[in-house]
C-alpha positions as protocol buffer text, in pm:
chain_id: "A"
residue {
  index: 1
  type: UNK
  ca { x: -1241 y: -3612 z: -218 }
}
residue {
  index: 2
  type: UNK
  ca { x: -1611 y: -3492 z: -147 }
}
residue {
  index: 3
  type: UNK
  ca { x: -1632 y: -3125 z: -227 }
}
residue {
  index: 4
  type: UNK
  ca { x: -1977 y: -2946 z: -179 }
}
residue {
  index: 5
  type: UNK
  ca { x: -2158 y: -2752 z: -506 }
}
residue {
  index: 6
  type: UNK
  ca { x: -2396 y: -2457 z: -406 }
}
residue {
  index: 7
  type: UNK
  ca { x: -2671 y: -2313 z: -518 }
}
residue {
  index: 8
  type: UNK
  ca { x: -2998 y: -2144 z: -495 }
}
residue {
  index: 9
  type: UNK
  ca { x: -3323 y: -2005 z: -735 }
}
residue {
  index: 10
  type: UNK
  ca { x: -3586 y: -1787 z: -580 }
}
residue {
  index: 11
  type: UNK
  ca { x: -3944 y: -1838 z: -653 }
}
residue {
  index: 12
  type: UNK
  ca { x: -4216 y: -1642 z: -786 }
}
residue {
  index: 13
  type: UNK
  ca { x: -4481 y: -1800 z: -521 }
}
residue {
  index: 14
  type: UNK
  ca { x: -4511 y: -2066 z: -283 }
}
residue {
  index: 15
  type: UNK
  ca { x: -4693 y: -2319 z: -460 }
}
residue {
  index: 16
  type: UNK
  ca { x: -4610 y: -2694 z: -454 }
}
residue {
  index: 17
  type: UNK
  ca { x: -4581 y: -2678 z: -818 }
}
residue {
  index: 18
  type: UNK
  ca { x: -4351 y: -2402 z: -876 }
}
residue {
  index: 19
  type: UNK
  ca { x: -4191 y: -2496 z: -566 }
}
residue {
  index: 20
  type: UNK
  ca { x: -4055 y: -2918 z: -747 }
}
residue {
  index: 21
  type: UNK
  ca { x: -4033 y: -2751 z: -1111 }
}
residue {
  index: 22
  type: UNK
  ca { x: -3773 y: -2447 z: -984 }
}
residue {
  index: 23
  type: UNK
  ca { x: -3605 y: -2697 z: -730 }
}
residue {
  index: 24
  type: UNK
  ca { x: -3564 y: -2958 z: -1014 }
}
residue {
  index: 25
  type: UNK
  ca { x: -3434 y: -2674 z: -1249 }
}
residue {
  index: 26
  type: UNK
  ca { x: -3188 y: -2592 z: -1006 }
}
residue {
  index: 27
  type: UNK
  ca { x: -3104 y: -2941 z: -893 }
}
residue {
  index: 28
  type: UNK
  ca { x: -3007 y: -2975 z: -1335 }
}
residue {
  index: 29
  type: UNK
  ca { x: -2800 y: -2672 z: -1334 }
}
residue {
  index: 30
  type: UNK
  ca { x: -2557 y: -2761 z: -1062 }
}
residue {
  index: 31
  type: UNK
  ca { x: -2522 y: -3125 z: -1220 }
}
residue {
  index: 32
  type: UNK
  ca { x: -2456 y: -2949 z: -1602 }
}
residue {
  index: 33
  type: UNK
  ca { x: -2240 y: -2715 z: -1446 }
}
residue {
  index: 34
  type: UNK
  ca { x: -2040 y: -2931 z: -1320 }
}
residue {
  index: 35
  type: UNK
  ca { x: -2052 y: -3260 z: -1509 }
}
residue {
  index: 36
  type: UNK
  ca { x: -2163 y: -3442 z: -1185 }
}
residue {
  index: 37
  type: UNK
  ca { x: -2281 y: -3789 z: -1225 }
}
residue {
  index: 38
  type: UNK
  ca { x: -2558 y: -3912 z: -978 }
}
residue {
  index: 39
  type: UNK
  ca { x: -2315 y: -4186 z: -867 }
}
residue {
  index: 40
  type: UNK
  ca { x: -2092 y: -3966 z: -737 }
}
residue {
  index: 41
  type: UNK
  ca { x: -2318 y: -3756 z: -537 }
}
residue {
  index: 42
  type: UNK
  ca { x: -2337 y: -3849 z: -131 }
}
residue {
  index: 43
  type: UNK
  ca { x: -2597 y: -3645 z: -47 }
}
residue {
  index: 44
  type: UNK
  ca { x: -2791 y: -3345 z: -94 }
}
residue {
  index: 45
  type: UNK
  ca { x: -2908 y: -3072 z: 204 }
}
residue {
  index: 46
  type: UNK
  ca { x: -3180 y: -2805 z: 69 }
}
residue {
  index: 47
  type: UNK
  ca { x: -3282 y: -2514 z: 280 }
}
residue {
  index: 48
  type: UNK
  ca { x: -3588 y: -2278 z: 182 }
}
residue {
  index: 49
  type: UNK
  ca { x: -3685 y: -1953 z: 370 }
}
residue {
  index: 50
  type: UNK
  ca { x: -3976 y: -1978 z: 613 }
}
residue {
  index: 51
  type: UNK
  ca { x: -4225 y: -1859 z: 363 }
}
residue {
  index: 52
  type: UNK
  ca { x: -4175 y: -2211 z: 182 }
}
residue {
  index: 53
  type: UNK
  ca { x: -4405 y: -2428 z: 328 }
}
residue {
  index: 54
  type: UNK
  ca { x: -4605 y: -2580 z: 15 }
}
residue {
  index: 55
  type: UNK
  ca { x: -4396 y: -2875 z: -69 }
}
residue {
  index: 56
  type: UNK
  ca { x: -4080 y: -3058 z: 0 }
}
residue {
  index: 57
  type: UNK
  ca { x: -3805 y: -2984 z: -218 }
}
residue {
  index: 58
  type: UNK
  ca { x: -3663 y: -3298 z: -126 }
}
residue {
  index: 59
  type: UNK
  ca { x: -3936 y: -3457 z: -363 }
}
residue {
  index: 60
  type: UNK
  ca { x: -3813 y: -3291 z: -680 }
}
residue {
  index: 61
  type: UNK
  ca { x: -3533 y: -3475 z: -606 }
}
residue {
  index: 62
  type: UNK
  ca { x: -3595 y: -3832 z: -489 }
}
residue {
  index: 63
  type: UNK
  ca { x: -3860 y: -3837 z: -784 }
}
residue {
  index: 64
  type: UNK
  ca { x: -3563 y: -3814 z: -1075 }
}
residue {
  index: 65
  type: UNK
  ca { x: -3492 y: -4109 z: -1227 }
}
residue {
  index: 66
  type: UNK
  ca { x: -3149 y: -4296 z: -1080 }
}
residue {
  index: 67
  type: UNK
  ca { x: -3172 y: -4044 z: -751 }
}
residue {
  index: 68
  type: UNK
  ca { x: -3359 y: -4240 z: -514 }
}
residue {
  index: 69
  type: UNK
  ca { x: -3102 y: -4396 z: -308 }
}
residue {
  index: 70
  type: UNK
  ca { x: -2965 y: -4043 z: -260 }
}
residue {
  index: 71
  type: UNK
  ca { x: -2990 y: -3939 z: 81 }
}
residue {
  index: 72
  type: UNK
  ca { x: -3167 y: -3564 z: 42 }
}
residue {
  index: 73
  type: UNK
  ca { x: -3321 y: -3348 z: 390 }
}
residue {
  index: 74
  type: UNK
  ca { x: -3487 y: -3029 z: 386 }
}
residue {
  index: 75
  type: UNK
  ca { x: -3502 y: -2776 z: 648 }
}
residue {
  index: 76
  type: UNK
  ca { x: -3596 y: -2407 z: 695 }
}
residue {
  index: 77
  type: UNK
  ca { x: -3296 y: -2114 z: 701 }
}
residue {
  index: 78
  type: UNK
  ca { x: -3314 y: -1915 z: 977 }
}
residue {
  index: 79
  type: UNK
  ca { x: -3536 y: -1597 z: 964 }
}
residue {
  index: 80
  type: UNK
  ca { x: -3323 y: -1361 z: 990 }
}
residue {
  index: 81
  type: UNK
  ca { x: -3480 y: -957 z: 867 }
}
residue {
  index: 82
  type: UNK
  ca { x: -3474 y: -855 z: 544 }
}
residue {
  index: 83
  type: UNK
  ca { x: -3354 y: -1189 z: 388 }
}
residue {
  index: 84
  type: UNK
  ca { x: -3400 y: -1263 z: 67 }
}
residue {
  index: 85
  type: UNK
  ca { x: -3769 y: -1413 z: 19 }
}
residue {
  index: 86
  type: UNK
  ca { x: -3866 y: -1740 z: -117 }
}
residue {
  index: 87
  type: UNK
  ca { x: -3568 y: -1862 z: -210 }
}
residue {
  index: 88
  type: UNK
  ca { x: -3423 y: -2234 z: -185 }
}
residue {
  index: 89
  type: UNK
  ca { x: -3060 y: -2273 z: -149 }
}
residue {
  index: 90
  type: UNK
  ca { x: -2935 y: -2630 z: -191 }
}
residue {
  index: 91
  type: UNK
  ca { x: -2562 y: -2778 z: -115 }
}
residue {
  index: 92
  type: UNK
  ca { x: -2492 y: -3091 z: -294 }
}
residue {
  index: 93
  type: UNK
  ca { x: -2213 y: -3313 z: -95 }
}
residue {
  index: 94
  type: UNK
  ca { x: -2012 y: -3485 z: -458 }
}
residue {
  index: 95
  type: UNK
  ca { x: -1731 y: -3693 z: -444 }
}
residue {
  index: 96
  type: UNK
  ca { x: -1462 y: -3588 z: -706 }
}
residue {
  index: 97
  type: UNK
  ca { x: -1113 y: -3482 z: -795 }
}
residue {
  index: 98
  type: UNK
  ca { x: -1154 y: -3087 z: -907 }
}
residue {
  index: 99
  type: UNK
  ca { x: -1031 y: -2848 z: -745 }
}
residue {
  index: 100
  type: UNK
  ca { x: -1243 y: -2616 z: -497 }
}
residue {
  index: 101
  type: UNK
  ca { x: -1161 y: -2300 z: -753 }
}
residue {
  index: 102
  type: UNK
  ca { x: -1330 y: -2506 z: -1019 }
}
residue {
  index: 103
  type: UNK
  ca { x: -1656 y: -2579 z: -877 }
}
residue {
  index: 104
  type: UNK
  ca { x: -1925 y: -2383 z: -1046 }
}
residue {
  index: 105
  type: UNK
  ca { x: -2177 y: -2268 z: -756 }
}
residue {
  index: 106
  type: UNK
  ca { x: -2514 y: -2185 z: -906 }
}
residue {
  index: 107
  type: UNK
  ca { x: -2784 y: -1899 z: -845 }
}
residue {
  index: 108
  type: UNK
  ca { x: -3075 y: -1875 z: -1046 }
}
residue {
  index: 109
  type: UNK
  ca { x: -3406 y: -1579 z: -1044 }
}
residue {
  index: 110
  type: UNK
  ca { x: -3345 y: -1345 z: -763 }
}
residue {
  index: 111
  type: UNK
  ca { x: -3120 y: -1557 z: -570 }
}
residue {
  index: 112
  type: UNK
  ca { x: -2778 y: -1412 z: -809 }
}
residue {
  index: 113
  type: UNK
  ca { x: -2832 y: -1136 z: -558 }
}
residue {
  index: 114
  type: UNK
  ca { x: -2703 y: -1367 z: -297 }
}
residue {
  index: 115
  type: UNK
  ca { x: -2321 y: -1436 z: -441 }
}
residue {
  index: 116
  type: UNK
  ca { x: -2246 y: -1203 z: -703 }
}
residue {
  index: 117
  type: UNK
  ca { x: -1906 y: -1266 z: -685 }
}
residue {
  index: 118
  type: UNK
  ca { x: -1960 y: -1691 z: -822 }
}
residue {
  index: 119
  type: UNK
  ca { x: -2244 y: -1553 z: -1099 }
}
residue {
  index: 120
  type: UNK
  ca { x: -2067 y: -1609 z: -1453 }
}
């Protein structure tokens, strides 16, 4: 069964740094949360709002040790008014056997503001 694991973190500016150290934070969180090993992850999409254009958060990924052969893409969200600013939302595609109640979705910084409801 392949399930997908949410999640997003906003950031305080776009710069490359800040941009790989809160994607990699986030990246962490979802795979704690969730006792995911690497293995069993298919792939990883990330999305950041337009006003992320520093880095690739893609990198912060590829670059951990054991995840290069994951496949990982990046693309924009749409720009839709009044959105919630420099934030990266990522949805990790893991094969495994819990259920869909037990995933634990994770939002980080600004970005709880998102899903309220799946914030614990």
């Amino acid at each position: 069964m392949i399930r997908g694991v949410r999640g997003a973190i906003t950031v305080a500016s776009d710069e490359a740094k800040i941009v790989l150290a809160e994607t990699e934070k986030l990246i962490e969180e979802i795979v704690k949360a969730n006792n995911i090993a690497v293995d069993d992850i298919a792939s990883v999409v990330i999305s950041t709002t337009p006003d992320i254009v520093s880095a690739f958060p893609a990198k912060a990924v590829r670059t951990k040790e054991g995840w290069s052969y994951i496949p990982v893409m990046c693309m924009h969200e749409m720009n839709v008014a009044n959105a919630l600013p420099l934030c990266i939302r990522v949805l990790m595609h893991v094969n495994t056997e819990i259920s869909q109640q037990e995933i634990r979705h994770i939002y980080l910084n600004d970005a709880v503001k998102l899903r309220p409801d799946l914030v614990k």
